[in-house]
C-alpha positions as CSV (number, residue, x, y, z in Angstrom):
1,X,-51.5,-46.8,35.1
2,X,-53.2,-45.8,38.3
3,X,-54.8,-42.2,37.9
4,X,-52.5,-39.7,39.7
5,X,-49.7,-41.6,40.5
6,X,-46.0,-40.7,40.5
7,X,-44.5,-42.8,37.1
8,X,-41.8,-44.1,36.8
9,X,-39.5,-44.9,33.8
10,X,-38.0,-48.2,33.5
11,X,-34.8,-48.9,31.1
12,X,-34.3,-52.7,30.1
13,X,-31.4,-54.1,28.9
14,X,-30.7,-57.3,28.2
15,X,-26.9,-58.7,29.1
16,X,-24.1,-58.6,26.6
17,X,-23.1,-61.9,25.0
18,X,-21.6,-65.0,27.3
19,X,-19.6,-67.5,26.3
20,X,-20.6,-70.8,25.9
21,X,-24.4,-70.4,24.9
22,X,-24.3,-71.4,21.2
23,X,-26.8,-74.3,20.7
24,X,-27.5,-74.6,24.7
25,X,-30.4,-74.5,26.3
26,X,-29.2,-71.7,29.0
27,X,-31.2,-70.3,32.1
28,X,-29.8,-70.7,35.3
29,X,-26.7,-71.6,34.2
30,X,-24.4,-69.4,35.1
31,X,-22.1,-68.5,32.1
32,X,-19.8,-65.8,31.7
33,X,-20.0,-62.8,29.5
34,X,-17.6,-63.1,26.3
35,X,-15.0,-60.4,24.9
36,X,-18.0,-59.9,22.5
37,X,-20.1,-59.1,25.4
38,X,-17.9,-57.2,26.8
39,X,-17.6,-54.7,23.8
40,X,-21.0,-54.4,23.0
41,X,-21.5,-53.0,26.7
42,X,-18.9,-51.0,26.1
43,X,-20.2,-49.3,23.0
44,X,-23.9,-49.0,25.0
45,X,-22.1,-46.5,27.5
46,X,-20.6,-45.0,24.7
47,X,-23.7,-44.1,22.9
48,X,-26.4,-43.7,26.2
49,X,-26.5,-43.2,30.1
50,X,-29.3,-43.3,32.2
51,X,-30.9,-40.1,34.2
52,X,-29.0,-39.2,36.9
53,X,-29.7,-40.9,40.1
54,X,-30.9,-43.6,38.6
55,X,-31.0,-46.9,40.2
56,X,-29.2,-49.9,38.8
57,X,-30.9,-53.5,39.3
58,X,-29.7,-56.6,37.6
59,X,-29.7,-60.5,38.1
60,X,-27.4,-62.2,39.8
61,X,-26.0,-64.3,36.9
62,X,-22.4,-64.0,36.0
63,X,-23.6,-62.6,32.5
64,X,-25.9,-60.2,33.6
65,X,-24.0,-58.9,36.7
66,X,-20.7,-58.5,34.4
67,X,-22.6,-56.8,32.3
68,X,-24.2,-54.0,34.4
69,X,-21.0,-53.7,36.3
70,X,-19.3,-52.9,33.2
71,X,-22.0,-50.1,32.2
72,X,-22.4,-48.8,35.7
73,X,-17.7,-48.0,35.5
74,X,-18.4,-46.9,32.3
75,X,-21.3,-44.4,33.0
76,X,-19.3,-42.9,36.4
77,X,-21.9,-45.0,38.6
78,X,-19.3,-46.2,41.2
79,X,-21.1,-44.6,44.3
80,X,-24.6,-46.2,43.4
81,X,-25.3,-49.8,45.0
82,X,-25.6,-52.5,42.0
83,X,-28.9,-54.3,43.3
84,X,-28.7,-57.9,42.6
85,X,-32.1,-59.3,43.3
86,X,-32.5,-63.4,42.5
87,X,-35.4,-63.0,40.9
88,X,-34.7,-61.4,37.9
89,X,-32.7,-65.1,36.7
90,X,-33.7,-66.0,33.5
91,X,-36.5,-69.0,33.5
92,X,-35.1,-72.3,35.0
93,X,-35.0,-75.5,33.0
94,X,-34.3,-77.7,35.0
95,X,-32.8,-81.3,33.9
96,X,-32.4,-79.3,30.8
97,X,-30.5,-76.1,32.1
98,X,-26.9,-76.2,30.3
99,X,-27.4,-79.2,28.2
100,X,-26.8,-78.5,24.4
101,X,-30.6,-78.8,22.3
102,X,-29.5,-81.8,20.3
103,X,-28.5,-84.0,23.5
104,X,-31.6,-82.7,24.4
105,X,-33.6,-84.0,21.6
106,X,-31.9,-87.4,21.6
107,X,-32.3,-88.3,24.9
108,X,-35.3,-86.5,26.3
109,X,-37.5,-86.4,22.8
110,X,-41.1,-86.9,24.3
111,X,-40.7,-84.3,27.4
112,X,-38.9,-82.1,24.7
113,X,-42.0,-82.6,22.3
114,X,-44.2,-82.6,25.0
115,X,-43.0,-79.1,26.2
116,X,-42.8,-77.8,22.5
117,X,-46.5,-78.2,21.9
118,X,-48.0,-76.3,25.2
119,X,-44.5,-74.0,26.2
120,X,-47.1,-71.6,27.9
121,X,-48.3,-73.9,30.5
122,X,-45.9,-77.3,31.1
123,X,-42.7,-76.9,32.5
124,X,-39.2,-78.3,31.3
125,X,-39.0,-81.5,33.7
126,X,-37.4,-80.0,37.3
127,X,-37.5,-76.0,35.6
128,X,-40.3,-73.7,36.1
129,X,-43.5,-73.4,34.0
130,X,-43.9,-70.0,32.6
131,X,-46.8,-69.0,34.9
132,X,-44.2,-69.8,37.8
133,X,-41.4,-67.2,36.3
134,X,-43.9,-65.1,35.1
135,X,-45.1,-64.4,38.2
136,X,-41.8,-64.1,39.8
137,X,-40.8,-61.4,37.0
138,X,-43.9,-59.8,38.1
139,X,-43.0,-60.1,41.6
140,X,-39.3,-58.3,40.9
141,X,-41.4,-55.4,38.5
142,X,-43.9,-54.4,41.1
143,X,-40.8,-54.1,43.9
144,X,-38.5,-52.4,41.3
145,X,-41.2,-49.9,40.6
146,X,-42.5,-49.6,44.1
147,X,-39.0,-48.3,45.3
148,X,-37.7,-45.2,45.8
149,X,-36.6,-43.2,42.8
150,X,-38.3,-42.3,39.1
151,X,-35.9,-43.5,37.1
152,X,-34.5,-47.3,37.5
153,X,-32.3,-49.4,35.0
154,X,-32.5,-53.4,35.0
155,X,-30.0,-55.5,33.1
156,X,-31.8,-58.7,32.7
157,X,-31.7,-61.6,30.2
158,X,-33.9,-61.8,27.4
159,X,-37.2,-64.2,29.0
160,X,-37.1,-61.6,31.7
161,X,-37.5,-58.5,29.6
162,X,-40.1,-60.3,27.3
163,X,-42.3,-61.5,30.4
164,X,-42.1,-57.9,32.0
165,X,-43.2,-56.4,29.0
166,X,-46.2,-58.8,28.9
167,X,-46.9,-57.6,32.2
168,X,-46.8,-54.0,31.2
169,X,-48.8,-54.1,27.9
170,X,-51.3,-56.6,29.1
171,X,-50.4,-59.0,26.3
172,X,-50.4,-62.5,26.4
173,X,-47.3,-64.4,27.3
174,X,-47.9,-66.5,23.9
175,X,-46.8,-63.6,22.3
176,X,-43.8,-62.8,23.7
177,X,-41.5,-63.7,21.0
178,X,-42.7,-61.2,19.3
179,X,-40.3,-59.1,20.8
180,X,-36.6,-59.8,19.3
181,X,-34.1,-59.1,22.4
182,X,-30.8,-58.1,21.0
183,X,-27.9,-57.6,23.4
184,X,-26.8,-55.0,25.4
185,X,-29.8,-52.7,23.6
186,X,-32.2,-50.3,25.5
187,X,-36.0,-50.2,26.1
188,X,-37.9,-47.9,27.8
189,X,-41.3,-48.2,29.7
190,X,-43.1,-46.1,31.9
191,X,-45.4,-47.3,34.5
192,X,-47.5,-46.5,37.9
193,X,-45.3,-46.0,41.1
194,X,-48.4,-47.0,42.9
195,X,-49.1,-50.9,42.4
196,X,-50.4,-53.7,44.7
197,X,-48.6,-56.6,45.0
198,X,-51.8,-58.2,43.3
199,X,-52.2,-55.7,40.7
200,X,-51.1,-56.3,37.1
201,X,-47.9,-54.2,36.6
202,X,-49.5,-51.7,33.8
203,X,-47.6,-48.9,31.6
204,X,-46.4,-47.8,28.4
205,X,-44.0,-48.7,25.8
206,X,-41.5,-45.4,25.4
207,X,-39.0,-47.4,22.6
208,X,-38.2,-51.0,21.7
209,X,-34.3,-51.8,21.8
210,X,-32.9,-48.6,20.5
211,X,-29.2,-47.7,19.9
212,X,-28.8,-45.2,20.0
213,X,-31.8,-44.4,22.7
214,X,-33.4,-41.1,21.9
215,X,-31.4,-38.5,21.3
216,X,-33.1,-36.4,24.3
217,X,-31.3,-38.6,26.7
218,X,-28.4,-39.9,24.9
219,X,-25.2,-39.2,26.3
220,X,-23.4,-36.0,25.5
């Protein structure tokens, strides 16, 4: 983080279960969250809020909008704007996006195998490479943490959260999956309020997708 520089603390969540997504290759496509989803929002703003006057960000997906809708009612946030920003969509896939894996595998094998042995650098045929959606996760992280407030929440998807914590602990994006994303759980990072768009978003890992968070802010 940049020496003496307001931080700020950063909550990710991913989005409760959606319908639909069992066996799919899902990014852009725009499913909706599931009665399953729906509950385990619902037990999240049971067990945790956010600091008050906390901002609320989220993609613009049905899943993930539905979802921090849902914990924003639940947590009493009625009077705070929900701040849908584009750019936190889950990677795009292109001629891919919606299509189940096997179809996949039958009737695109070579782009599929192609893309299977280099994932970090080609791109799913018409879908974004992961440099690309990196660096529009990037993009979102520095705005979202460049705006006003200390304390800001983000209900994302899972390629989202993994990327921006890439960003934050200046790991590789190759290691990503090292993080499991679970639904509708909590992580918390702190990083520099003052960042250049050309700076590396840089900060600290608080907890990895607790539930309950830390008792010194779990709800009473």
């Amino acid at each position: 983080m940049n020496e003496g520089a307001e931080s700020k603390t950063i909550y990710l969540i991913r989005h409760g279960a959606a319908d639909g997504v069992m066996g799919r290759c899902i990014g852009h496509t725009d499913v909706v969250l599931s009665d399953e989803g729906r509950a385990q929002c619902a037990a999240l703003a049971l067990a945790w809020r956010p600091p008050a006057g906390s901002a609320l960000w989220c993609s613009d997906l049905a899943r993930a909008h539905a979802s921090a809708r849902s914990l924003a009612e639940s947590w009493g946030m009625t009077s705070t704007p929900l701040r849908l920003d584009a750019a936190l969509r889950e990677c795009a896939f292109g001629e891919w996006d919606g299509r189940t894996w096997a179809d996949i595998e039958s009737a695109d094998a070579v782009r599929l195998n192609t893309w299977m042995r280099d994932w970090t650098t080609v791109a799913p045929p018409g879908g974004e490479s992961l440099p690309i959606f990196a660096n529009r996760v990037r993009t979102a992280l520095t705005r979202i943490a460049e705006s006003d407030g200390t304390h800001h929440v983000i209900v994302s998807h899972a390629g989202v959260l993994r990327a921006m914590l890439c960003h934050i602990l200046g790991a590789p994006h190759s290691a990503a999956f090292g993080w499991a994303m679970p639904y509708a759980r909590v992580s918390a990072v702190t990083v520099s309020a003052a960042l250049a768009e050309t700076d590396l978003v840089r900060g600290t890992l608080n907890w990895l997708n607790a539930f309950p968070p830390p008792s010194s802010i779990a709800r009473a």
